[in-house]
N, C-alpha and C positions, 0 to 999 in steps of 0.2 A: 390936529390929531383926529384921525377918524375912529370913531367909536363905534365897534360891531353888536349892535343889542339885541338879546335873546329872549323874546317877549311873550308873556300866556296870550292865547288863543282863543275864541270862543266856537262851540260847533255849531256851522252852518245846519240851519233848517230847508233846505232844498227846497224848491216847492216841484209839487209831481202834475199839478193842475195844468196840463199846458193842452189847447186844443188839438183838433187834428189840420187844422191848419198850418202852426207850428209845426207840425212834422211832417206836413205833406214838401212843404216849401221853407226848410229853417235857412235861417241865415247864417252864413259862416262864423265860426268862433275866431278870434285872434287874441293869444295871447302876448300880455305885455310885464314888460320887469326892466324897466331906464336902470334898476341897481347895479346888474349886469355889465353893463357898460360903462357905467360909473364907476367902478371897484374894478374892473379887468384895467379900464385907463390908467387907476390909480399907480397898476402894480408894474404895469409898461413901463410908464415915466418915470419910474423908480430904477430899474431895470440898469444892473453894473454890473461889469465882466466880471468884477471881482468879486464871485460870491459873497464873503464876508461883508464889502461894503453893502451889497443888494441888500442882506439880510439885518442889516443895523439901518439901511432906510426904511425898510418897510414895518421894523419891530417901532421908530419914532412915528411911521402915519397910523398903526394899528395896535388898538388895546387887546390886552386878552381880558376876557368874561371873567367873571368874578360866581362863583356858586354860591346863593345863598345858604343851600342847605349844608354846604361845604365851607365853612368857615376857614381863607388863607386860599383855597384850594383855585388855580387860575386854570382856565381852559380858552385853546384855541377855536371859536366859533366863529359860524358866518351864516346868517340869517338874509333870506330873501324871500319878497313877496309878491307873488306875480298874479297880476289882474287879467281876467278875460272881459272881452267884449262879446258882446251876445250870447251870454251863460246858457246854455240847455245841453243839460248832461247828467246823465247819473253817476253818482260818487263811486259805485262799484264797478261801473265801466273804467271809470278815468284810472280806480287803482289797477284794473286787469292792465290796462295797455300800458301803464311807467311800467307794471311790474315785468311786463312780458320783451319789452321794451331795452329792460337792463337786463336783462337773462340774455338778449340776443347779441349786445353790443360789449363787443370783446374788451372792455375799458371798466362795463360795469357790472360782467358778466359775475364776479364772485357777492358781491352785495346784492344782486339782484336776489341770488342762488338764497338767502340769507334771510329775504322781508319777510316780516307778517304785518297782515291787513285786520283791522279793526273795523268792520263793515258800519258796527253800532257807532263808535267814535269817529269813523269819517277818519282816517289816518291812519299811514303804514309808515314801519319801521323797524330800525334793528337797533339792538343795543351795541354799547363799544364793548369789543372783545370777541363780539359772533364771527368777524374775519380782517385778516389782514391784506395792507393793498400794497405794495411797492412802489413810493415815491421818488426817492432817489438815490444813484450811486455814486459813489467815489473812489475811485484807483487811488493805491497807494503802494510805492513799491509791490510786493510779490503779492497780495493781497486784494480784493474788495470790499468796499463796505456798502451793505443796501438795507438800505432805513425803510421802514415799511410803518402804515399807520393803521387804526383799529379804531372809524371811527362810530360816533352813531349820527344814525341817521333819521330826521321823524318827515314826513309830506299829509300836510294835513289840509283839509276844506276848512277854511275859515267862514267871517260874516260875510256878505255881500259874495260869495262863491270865488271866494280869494284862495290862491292855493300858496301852502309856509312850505319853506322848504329850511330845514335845518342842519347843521353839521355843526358836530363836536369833538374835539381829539384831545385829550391832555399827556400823552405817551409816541416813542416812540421805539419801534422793537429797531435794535441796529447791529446786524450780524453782520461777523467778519468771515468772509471766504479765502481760504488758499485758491493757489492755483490748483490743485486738484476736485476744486468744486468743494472742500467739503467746510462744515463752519468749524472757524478756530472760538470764535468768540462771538458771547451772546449780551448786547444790554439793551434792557427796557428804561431806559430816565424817564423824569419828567418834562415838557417839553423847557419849564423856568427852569428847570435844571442844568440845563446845558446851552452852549452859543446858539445867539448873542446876547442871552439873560445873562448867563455868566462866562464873560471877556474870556477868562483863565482854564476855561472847562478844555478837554480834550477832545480829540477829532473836531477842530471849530469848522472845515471847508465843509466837513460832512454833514453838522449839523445844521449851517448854514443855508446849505441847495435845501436841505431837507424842510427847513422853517419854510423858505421862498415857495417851495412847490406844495406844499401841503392846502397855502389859501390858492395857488393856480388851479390844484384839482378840484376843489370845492368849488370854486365859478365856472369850471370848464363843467363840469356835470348839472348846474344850473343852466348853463347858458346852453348846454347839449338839449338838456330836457324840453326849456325853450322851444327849441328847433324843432324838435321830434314833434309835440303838439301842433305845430303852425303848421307841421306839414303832412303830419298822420293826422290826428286828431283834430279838426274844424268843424267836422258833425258826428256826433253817437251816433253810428250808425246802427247799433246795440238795441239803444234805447228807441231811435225813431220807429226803427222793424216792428219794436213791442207795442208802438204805440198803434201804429198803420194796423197789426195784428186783431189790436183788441176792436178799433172800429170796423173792422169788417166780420170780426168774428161776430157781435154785439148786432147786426148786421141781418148778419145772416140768421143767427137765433131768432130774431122776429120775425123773420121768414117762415124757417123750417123747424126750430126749435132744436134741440140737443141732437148733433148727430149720433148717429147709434155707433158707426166707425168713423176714424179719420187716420187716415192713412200717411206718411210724411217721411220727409229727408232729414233725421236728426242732426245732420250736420250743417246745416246752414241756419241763416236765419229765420226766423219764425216768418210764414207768410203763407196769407190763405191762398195766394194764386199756385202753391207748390205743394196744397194737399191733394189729396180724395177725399172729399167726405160724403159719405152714405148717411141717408135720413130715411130708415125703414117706413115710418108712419107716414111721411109725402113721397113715398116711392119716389125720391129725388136722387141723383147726384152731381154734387156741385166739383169742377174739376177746372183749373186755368180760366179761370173767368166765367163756363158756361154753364149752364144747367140741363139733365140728362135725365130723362123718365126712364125709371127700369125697364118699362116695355116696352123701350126700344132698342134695348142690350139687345142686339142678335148670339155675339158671340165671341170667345176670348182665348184666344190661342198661347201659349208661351214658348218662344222659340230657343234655342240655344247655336247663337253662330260660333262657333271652337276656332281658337288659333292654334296649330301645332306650331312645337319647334323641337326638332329632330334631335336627339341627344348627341353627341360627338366624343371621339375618343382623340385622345392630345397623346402623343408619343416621348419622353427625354428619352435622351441621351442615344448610343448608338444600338446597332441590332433592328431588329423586324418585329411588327405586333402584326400577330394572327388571330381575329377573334374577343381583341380585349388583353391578347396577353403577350406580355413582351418577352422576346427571345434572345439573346447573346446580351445579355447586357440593358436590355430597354426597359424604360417603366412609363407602364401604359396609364394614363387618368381619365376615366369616362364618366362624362354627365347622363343622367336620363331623362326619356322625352319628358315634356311639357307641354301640358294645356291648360291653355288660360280662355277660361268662359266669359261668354260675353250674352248674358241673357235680353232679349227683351220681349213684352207683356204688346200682345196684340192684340185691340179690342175694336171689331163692328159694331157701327150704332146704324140703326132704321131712321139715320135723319139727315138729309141733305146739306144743311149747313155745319153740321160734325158728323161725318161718315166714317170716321176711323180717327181712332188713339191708339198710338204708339207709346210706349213706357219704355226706356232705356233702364235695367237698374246693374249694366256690367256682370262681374261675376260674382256679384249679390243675388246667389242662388233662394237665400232664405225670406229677399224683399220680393223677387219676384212671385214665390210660391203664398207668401200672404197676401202680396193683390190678387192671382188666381185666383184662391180659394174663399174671395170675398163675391166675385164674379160668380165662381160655382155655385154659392150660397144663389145668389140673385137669381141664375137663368134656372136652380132646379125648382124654385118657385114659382117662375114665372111658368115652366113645365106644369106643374103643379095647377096651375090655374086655369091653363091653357092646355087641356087634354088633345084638343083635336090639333092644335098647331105647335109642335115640338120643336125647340130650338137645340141648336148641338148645344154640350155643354164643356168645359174649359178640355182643351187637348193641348198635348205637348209634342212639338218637334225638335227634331239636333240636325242642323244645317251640315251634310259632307263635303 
């Protein structure tokens, strides 16, 4: 008899101490779970055309869980514990990407839709009842039946940066469809309530697939999750970003101190080599690795190359379009032109080894006018200082 035990937890203390060594060169993560394999073999080797047999071997190798707080009350669970090698990861990465993970994979697309993450507790989950999943059907003359279950689900960080993964269902919703799609009949049992807990219960074929498939989905989405880690997730790339971040910003502050501006792609990850940053008090800017004295800004152009694309008029049916408008019959559908901008931010430097920067920021009219008008700032200063040598100051072109 295999006994499936559902066990308290304690929350892991992460540690955040990790050098930059560790994240300049970390080591791959792999994750492991022998249970998987263990419990998937079990239910193979079990495995009988005849549903109802499958499902009376599998109910003799597998207990249901017992609730304490629930006196009497049995539930089907299956607990697994999957170990990583080379832990370095933050808990709040790890739950972004299961979560984001099962939002995108059409198998786990409605529970995903469902979690919530407990960032303090290290652990996401949903309770039973927030949605149901469709495990299995059964034709029956004019009819089908599709048994569908509601379970909960908890993924928590344990000691030693062990990840639980839990599942528990004690119901199952079992509607009956005509042939015209619509439902005749609706039951929710209890899972002991019906075959092969009780021989004599009705619908045994249905509830039978339905018992068998319920522990298949709960290892298949262990053993999914598995996969997805080993081959998405083997470095936080999240976390390492943040960390590479902070040693260079940490860095640079002992350099130049606070910069006054910093310039940046909120969409990516954090990185100093894809700022601007301005340090008024060291007439510094630090940009892709280099360092730029304002008094050698010459000058900062922003250009706008435009795409057109011509609008067009599409004619149905018969007759003539003259002008947009259909005659004898025809109807005319016209799109209108389109331009789509494509800015980018040109800046002269007075220095041989960076004699020019280019800034791409597309038809982000509103990034390129905030680098501008940080250059503008610069060169009407640097006017300012320099009365006898006048530098132009930021212009704009639109490429025809």
């Amino acid at each position: 008899m295999v006994v499936t035990m559902v066990t308290a937890y304690s929350i892991a203390q992460t540690s955040t101490n990790l050098n930059f060594g560790q994240a300049k060169q970390p080591p791959a993560m792999q994750w492991f779970c022998p249970e998987i394999e263990k419990y998937q073999g079990i239910l193979l080797s079990l495995q009988d055309n005849d549903s109802k047999n499958y499902a009376n071997k599998v109910m003799q190798k597998f207990e249901l869980y017992e609730d304490p707080s629930l006196p009497g009350e049995k539930i089907l669970a299956t607990m697994a514990v999957m170990n990583v090698e080379n832990p370095l990861f933050n808990s709040e990465n790890l739950f972004d990407h299961i979560s984001l993970w099962m939002k995108k994979n059409k198998d786990y697309k409605k529970l995903g839709e469902k979690l919530s993450i407990d960032k303090k507790k290290k652990k996401m989950f949903f309770p039973a009842g927030a949605v149901f999943v469709n495990i299995a059907n059964h034709g029956a003359f004019a009819s089908v039946f599709r048994v569908s279950i509601s379970p909960s689900l908890l993924i928590a960080i344990a000691d030693d940066n062990k990840l639980i993964i839990s599942f528990m269902v004690n119901r199952y919703l079992n509607e009956e469809f005509g042939s015209d799609n619509k439902i005749i009949t609706r039951n929710n049992p209890k899972i002991v309530e019906v075959y092969p807990f009780v021989p004599k219960s009705s619908h045994k074929n249905t509830y039978a697939k339905a018992y068998v498939a319920t522990y298949l989905y709960f290892w298949k989405f262990i053993s999914d999750l598995r996969n997805e880690l080993n081959t998405n997730y083997t470095i936080d790339k999240k976390m390492l970003a943040s960390m590479r971040y902070k040693v260079s910003n940490d860095s640079l502050f002992t350099l130049y101190g606070e910069p006054t501006n910093v310039i940046s792609d909120q969409k990516t990850l954090p990185d100093v080599n894809k700022e601007m940053r301005f340090y008024e008090a060291q007439q510094k800017l630090v940009f892709m690795g280099k360092t730029i004295n304002f008094k050698d800004i010459l000058s900062c152009e922003v250009v706008d190359d435009p795409q057109f694309i011509p609008g067009r008029t599409t004619v149905y049916g018969g007759g003539l379009c003259i002008f947009g408008f259909g005659i004898g019959g025809a109807e005319a559908y016209s799109t209108p032109d389109k331009v789509i901008h494509n800015y980018v931010v040109d800046i002269k430097i007075d220095n041989l080894a960076i004699p020019f920067i280019r800034i791409a920021t597309g038809q982000n009219e509103h990034k390129a006018t905030e680098i501008a008008s940080v250059f503008d700032y610069i060169l009407r200063h640097q006017n300012n200082k320099n009365a006898g040598s006048q530098k132009s100051r930021v212009t704009r072109r639109t490429k025809r």
